[in-house]
TORKOLTOR-127763 format. One line per 10 residues: number of its first residue (from 1); for each residue y negated, x, z negated of N, C-alpha, C, CB. Coordinates in pm, 1 decimal, padded with zeros to 6 digits. Glycine has a CB too. Layout:
# residues N
NUM	Y/X/Z/Y/X/Z/Y/X/Z/Y/X/Z ~ ...
This chain:
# residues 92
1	03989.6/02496.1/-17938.6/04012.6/02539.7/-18076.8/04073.7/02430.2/-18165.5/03882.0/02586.4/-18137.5 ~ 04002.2/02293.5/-18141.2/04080.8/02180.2/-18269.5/04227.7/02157.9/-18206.4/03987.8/01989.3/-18289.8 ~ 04267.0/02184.0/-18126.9/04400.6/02190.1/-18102.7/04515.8/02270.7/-18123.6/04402.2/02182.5/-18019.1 ~ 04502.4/02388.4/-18221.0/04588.0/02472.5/-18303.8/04607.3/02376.6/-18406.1/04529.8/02614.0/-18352.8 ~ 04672.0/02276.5/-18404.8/04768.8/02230.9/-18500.2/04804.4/02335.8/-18616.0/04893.7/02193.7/-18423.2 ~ 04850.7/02444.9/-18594.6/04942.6/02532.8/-18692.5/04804.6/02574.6/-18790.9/05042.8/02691.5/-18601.8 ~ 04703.5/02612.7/-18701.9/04596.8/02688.4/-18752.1/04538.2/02570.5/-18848.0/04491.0/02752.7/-18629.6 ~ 04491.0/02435.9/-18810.4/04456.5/02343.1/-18898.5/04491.0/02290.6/-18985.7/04438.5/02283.5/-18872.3 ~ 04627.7/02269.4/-18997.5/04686.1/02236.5/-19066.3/04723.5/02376.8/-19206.0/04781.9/02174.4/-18974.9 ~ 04710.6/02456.5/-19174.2/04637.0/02519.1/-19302.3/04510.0/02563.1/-19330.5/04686.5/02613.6/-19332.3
11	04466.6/02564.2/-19267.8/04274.0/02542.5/-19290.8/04281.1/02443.9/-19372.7/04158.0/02490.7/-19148.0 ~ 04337.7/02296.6/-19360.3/04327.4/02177.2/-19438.6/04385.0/02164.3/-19578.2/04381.7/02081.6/-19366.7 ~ 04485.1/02259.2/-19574.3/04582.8/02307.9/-19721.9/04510.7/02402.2/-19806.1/04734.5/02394.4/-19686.1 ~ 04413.3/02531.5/-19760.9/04368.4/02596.6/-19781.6/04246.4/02523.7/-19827.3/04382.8/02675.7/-19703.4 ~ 04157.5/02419.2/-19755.2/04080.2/02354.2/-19856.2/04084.7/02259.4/-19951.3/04014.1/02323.1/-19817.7 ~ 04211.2/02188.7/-19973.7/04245.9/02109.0/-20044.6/04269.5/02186.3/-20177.1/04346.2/02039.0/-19986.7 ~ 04358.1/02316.7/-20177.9/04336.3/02383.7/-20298.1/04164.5/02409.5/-20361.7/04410.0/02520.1/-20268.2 ~ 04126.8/02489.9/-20264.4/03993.6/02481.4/-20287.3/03943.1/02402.3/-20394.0/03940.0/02443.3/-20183.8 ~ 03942.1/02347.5/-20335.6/03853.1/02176.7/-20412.9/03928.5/02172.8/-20545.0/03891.5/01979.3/-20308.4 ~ 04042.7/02166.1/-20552.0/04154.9/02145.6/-20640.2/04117.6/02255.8/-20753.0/04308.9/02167.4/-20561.7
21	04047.6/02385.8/-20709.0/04053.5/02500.0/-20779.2/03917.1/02501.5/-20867.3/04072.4/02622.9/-20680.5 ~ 03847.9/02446.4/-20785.7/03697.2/02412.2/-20835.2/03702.9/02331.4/-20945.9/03607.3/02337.6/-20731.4 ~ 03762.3/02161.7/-20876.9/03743.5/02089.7/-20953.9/03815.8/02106.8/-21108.8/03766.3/01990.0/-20885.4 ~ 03925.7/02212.4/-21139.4/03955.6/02232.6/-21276.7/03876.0/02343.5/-21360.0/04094.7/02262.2/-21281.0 ~ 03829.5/02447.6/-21253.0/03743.2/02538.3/-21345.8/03628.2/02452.8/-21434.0/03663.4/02653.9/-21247.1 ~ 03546.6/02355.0/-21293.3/03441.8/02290.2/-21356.2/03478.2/02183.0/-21495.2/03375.8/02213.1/-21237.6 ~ 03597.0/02121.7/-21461.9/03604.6/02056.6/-21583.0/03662.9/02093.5/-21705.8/03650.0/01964.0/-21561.7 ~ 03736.4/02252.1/-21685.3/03736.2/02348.8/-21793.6/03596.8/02361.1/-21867.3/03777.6/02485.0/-21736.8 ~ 03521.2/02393.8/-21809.5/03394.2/02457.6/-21830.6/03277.3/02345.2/-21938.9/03331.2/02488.9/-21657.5 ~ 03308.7/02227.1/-21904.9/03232.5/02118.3/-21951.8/03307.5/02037.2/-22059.7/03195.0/02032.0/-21836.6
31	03424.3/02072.0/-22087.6/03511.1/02062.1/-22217.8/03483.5/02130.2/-22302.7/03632.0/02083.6/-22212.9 ~ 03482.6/02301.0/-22268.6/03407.9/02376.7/-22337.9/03255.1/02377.2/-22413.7/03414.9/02448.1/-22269.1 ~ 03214.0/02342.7/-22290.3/03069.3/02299.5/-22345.2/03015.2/02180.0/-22416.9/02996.2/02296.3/-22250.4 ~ 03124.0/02066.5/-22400.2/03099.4/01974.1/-22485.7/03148.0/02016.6/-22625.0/03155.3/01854.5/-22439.0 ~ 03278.1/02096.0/-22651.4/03329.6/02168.3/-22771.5/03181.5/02224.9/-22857.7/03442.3/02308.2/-22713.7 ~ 03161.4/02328.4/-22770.6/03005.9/02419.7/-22886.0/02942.1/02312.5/-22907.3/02868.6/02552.9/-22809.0 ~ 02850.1/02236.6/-22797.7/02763.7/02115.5/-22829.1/02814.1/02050.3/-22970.5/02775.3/02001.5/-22702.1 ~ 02930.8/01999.7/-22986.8/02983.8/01902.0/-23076.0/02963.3/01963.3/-23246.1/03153.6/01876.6/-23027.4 ~ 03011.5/02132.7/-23201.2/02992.5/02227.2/-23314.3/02838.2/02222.1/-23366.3/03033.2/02379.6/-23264.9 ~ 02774.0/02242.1/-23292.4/02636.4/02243.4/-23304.6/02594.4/02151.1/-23367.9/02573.9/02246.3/-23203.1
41	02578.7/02046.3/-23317.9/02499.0/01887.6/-23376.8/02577.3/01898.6/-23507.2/02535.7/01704.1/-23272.4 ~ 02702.0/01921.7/-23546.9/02772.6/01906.5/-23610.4/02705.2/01976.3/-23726.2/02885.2/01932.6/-23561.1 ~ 02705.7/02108.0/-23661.5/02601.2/02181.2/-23809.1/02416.1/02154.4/-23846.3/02603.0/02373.8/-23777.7 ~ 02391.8/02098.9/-23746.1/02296.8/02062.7/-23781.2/02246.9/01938.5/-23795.7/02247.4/02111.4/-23735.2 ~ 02346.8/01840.7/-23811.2/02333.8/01718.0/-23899.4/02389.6/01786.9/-24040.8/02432.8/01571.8/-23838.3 ~ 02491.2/01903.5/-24080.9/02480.0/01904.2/-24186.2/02353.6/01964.9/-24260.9/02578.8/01944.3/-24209.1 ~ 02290.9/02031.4/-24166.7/02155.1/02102.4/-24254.7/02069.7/01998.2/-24282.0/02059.5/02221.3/-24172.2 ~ 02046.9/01930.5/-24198.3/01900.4/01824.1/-24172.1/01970.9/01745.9/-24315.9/01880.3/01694.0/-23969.0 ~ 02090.7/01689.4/-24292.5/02108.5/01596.8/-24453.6/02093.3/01693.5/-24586.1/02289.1/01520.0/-24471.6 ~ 02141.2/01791.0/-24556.4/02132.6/01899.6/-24714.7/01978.8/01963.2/-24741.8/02252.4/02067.4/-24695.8
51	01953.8/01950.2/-24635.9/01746.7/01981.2/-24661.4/01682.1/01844.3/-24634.1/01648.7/02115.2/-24513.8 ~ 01711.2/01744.4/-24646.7/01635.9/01623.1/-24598.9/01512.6/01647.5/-24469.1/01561.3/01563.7/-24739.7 ~ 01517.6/01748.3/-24370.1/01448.2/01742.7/-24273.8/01513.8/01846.0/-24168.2/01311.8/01763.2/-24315.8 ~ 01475.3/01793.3/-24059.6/01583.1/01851.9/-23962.7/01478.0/01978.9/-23930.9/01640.4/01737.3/-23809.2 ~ 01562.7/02059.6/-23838.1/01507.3/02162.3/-23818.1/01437.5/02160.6/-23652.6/01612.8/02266.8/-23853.9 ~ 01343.5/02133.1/-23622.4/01283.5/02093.3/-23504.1/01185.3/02236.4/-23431.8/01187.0/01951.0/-23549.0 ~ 01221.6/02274.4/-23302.2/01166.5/02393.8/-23278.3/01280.8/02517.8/-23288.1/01049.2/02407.4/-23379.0 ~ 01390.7/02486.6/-23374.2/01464.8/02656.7/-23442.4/01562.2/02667.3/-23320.5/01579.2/02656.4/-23639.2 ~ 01575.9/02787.8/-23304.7/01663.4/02808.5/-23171.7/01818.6/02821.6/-23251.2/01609.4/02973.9/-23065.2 ~ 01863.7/02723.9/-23161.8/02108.8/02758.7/-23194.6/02141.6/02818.2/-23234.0/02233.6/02796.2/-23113.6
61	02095.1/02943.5/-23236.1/02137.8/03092.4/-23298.5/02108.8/03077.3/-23437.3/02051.8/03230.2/-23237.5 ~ 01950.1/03095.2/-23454.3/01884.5/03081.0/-23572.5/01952.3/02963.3/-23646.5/01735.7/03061.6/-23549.0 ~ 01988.3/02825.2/-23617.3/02039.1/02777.5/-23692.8/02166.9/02778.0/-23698.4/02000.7/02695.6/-23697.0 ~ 02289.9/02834.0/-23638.8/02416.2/02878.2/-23677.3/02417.6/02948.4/-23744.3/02485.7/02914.4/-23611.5 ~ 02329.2/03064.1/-23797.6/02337.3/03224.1/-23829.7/02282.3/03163.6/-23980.9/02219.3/03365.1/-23717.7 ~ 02158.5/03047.1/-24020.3/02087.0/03030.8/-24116.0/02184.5/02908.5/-24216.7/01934.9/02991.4/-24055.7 ~ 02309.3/02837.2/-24133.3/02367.0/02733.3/-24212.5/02469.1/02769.0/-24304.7/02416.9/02638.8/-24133.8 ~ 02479.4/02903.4/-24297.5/02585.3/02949.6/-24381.5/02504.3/02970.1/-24507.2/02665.5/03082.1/-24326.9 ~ 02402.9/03094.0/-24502.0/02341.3/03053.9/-24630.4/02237.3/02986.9/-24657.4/02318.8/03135.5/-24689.0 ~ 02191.8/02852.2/-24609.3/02143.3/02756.8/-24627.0/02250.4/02694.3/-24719.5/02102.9/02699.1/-24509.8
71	02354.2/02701.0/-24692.3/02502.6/02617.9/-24804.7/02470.9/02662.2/-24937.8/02697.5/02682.6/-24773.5 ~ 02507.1/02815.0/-24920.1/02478.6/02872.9/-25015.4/02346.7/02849.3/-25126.7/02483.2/02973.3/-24960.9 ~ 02234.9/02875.8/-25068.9/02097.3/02812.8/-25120.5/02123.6/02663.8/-25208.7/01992.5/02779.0/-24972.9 ~ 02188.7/02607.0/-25109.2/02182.7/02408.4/-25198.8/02239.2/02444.0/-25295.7/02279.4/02243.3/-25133.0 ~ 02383.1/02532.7/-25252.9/02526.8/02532.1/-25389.5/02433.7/02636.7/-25515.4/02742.4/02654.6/-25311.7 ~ 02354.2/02699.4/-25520.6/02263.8/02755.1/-25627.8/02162.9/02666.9/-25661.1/02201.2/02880.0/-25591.5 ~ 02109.1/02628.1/-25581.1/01999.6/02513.9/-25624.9/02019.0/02402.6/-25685.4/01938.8/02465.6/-25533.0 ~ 02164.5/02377.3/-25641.4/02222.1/02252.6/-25729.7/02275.8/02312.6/-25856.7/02348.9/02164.4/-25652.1 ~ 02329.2/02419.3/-25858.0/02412.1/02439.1/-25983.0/02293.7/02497.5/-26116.7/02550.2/02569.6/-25939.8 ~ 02187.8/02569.5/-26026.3/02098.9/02587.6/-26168.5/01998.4/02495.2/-26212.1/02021.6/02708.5/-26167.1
81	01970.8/02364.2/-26098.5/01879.7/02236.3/-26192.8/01923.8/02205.3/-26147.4/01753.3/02180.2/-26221.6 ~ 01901.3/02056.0/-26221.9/01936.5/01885.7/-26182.6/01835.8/01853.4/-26114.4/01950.8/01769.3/-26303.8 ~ 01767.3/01916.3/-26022.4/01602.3/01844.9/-25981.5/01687.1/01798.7/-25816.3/01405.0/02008.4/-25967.8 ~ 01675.1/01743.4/-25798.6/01659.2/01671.7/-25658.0/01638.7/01805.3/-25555.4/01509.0/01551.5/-25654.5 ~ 01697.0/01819.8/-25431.6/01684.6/01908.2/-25328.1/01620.2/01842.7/-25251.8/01791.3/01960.6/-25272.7 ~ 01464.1/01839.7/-25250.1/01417.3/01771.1/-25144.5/01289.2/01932.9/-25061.5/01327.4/01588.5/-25224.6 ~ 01267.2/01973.8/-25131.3/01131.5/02078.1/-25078.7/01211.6/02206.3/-25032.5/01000.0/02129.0/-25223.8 ~ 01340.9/02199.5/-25048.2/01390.5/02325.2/-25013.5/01369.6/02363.7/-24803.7/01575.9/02310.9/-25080.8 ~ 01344.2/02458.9/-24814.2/01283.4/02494.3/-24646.1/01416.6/02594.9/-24609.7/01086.0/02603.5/-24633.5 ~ 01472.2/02553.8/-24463.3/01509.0/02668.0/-24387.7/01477.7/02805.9/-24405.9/01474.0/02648.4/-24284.5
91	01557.8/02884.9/-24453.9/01485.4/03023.7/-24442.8/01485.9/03117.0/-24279.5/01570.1/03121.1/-24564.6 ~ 01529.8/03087.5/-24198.2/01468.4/03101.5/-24065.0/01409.0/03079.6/-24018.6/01486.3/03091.7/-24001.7
């Protein structure tokens, strides 16, 4: 059998794509995932600084879905007192 030259010699082409095919999905895949990751921390360093406490326990969702009007909340809280935003809580 290892002596079909013709036959091995694409068996060997055939796995070289392989590998080749893998190795770009996977590093598609982990670009991507470093992308959301980056989004993420991203929004939730902005909450944790605009509420002075981070949100520990809240699931990704809950805090993607809660930072929009969490914005909202500061941009009212700031505009109707001058008091310091420190006690304001996540509403999720």
């Amino acid at each position: 059998m290892p002596n079909e030259t013709v036959g091995a010699n694409q068996n060997r082409r055939r796995k070289k794509e392989e590998g080749r095919r893998k190795r770009r999905t996977h590093q598609r895949r982990r670009t991507e995932r470093r992308r959301t990751e980056r989004r993420r921390t991203q929004l939730r360093r902005t909450i944790a600084v605009a509420t002075q406490c981070h949100l520990v326990g809240v699931s990704y969702a809950a805090q993607d879905a809660s930072a929009e009007g969490l914005r909202n909340d500061l941009e009212l809280e700031r505009s109707s007192s001058g008091k310091h935003i420190k006690n304001l809580r996540p509403s999720a």
